[in-house]
C-alpha positions as CSV (number, residue, x, y, z in Angstrom):
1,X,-78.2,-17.1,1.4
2,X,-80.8,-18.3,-0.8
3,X,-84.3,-18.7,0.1
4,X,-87.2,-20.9,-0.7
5,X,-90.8,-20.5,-0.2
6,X,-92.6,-23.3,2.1
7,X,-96.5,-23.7,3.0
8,X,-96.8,-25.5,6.3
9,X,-100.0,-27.0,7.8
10,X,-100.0,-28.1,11.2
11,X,-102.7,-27.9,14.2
12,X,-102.5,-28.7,17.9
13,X,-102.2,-32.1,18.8
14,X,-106.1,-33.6,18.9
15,X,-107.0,-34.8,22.8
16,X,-110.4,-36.1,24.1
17,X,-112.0,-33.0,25.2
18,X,-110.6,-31.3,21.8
19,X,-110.7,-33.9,19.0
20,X,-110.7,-32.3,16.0
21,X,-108.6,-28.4,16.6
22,X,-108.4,-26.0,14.3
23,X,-105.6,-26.0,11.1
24,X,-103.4,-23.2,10.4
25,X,-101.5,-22.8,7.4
26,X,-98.7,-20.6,6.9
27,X,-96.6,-19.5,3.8
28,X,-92.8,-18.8,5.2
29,X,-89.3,-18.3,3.3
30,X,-86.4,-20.1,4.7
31,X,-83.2,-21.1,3.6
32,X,-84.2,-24.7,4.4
33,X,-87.3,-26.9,5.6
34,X,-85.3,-26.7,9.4
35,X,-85.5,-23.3,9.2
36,X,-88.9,-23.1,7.8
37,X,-90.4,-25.8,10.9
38,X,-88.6,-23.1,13.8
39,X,-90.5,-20.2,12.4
40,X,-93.5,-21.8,12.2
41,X,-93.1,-22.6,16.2
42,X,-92.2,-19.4,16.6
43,X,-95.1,-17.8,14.7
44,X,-97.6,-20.2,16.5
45,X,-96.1,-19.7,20.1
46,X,-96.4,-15.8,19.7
47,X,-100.0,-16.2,17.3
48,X,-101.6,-18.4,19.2
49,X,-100.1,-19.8,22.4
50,X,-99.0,-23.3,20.5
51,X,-95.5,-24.9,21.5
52,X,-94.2,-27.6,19.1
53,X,-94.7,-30.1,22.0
54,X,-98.3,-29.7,21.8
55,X,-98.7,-29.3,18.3
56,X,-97.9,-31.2,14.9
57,X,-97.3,-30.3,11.4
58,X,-99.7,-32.1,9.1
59,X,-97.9,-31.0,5.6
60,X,-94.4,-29.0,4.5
61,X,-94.1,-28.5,0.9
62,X,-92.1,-26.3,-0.7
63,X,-93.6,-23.7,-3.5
64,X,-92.1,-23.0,-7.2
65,X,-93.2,-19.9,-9.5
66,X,-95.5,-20.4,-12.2
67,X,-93.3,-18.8,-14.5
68,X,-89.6,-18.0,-13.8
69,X,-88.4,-16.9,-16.6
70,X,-90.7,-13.4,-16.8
71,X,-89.4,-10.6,-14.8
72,X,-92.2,-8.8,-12.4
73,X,-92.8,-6.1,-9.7
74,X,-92.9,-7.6,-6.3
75,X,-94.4,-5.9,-3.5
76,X,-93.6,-6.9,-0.1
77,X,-95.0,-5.7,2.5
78,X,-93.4,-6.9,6.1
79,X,-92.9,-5.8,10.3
80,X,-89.2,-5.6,11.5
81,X,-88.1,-5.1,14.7
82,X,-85.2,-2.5,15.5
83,X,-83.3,-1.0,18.5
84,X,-85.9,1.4,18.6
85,X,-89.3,-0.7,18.1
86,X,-91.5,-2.2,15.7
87,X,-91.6,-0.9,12.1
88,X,-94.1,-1.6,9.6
89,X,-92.5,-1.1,5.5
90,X,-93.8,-1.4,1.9
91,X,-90.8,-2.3,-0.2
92,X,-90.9,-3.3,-4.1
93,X,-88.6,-4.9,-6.1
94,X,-88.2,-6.5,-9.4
95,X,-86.9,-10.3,-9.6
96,X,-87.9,-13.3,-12.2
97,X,-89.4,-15.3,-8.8
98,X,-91.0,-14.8,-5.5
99,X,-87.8,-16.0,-3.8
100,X,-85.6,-13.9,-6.0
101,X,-87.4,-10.7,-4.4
102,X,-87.0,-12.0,-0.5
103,X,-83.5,-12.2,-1.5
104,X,-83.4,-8.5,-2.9
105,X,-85.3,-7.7,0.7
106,X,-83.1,-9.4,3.1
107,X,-79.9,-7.9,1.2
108,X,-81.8,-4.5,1.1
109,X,-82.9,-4.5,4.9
110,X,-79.0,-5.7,5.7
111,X,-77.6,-2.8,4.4
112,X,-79.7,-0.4,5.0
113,X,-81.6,-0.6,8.2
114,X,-78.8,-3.0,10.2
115,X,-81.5,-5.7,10.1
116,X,-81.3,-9.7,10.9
117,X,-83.3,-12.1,8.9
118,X,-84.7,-13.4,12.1
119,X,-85.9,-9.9,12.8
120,X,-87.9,-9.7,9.9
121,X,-91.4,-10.9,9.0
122,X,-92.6,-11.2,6.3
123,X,-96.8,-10.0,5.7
124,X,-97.5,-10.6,2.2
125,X,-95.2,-11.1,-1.1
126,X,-98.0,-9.9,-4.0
127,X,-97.0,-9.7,-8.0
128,X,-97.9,-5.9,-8.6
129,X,-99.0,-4.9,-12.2
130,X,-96.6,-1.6,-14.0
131,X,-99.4,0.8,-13.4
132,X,-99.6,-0.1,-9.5
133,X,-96.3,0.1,-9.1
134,X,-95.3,2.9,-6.2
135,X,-91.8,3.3,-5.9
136,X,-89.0,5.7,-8.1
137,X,-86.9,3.1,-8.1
138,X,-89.3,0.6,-9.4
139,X,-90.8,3.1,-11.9
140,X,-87.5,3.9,-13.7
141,X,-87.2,0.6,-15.0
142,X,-91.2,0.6,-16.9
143,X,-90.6,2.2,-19.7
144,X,-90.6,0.0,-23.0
145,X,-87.8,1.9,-24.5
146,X,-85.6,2.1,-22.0
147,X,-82.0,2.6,-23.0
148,X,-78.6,1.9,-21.3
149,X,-75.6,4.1,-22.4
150,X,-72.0,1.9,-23.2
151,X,-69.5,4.4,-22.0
152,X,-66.4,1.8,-22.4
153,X,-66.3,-0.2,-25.5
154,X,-63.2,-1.7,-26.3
155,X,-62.4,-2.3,-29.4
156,X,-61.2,-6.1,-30.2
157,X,-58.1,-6.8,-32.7
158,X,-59.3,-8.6,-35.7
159,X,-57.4,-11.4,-37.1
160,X,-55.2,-14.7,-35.5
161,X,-54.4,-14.4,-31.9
162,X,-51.9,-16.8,-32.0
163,X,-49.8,-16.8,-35.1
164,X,-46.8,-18.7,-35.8
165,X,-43.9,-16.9,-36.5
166,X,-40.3,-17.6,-37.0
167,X,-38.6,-17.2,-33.6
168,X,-36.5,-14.3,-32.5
169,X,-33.1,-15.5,-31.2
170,X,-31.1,-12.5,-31.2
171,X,-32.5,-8.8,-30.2
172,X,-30.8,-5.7,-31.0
């Protein structure tokens, strides 16, 4: 499933005792923008006691990275629930985008910790310099001159693939 960032803005719905409430953005990954509205309910139901019947969103835009071509170290810090409670987890990855790197998560958390998407919440997705970077598994992959071993090489025939040939009508 791929994933793409959203920033929602949305407040409660303005009344005559309250005509001007207070705005709360939010920056959510979702596969879609119907999926990105239902966790914004669901944040602002369990954040601040705000249904979607008495609220309304004022902007949903999606987000694109600056520079997708350039791979970086993400660090993602996020709260999962599992059968035995909450869990609070630093995780890093290296992807070309933001989206990219919640992908690597989700798969990640999947198979190993058994965990939904819709158990996961993401804290904070942050571009982490080389010499920040935490993790052995990040780490390994740093070095400048980095080298990958080619243990099967096969060597190609050279010449015509296909050449013509008198045909063979008899064999012995």
């Amino acid at each position: 499933m791929t994933y793409q960032e959203f920033v929602i803005v949305g407040r409660r719905k303005p009344t005559d005792s309250n005509p001007s409430p207070q705005i709360y953005r939010m920056r959510l990954f979702a596969p879609n923008k119907i999926v990105a509205k239902s966790r914004f309910w669901h944040y602002m139901k369990t954040l601040r006691k705000l249904k979607s019947t008495q609220g309304e969103i004022l902007s949903l835009h999606q987000v694109y990275d600056q520079s997708p071509e350039k791979v970086k170290n993400f660090a993602i810090s996020l709260r999962y629930r599992s059968r035995s409670g909450e869990h609070n987890m630093l995780k890093e990855y290296r992807a070309t985008t933001r989206c990219a790197a919640v992908e690597k998560l989700m798969n990640d958390m999947a198979g190993r910790h058994r965990v939904d998407p819709s158990r996961i919440q993401i804290l904070n997705v942050a571009s982490v310099d080389a010499s920040e970077a935490r993790r052995v598994t990040t780490k390994q992959f740093l070095d400048s001159k980095i080298q990958f071993p080619l243990p099967h090489r096969v060597l190609r025939r050279s010449g015509s693939r296909f050449k013509a040939q008198r045909a063979t009508t008899h064999f012995s």
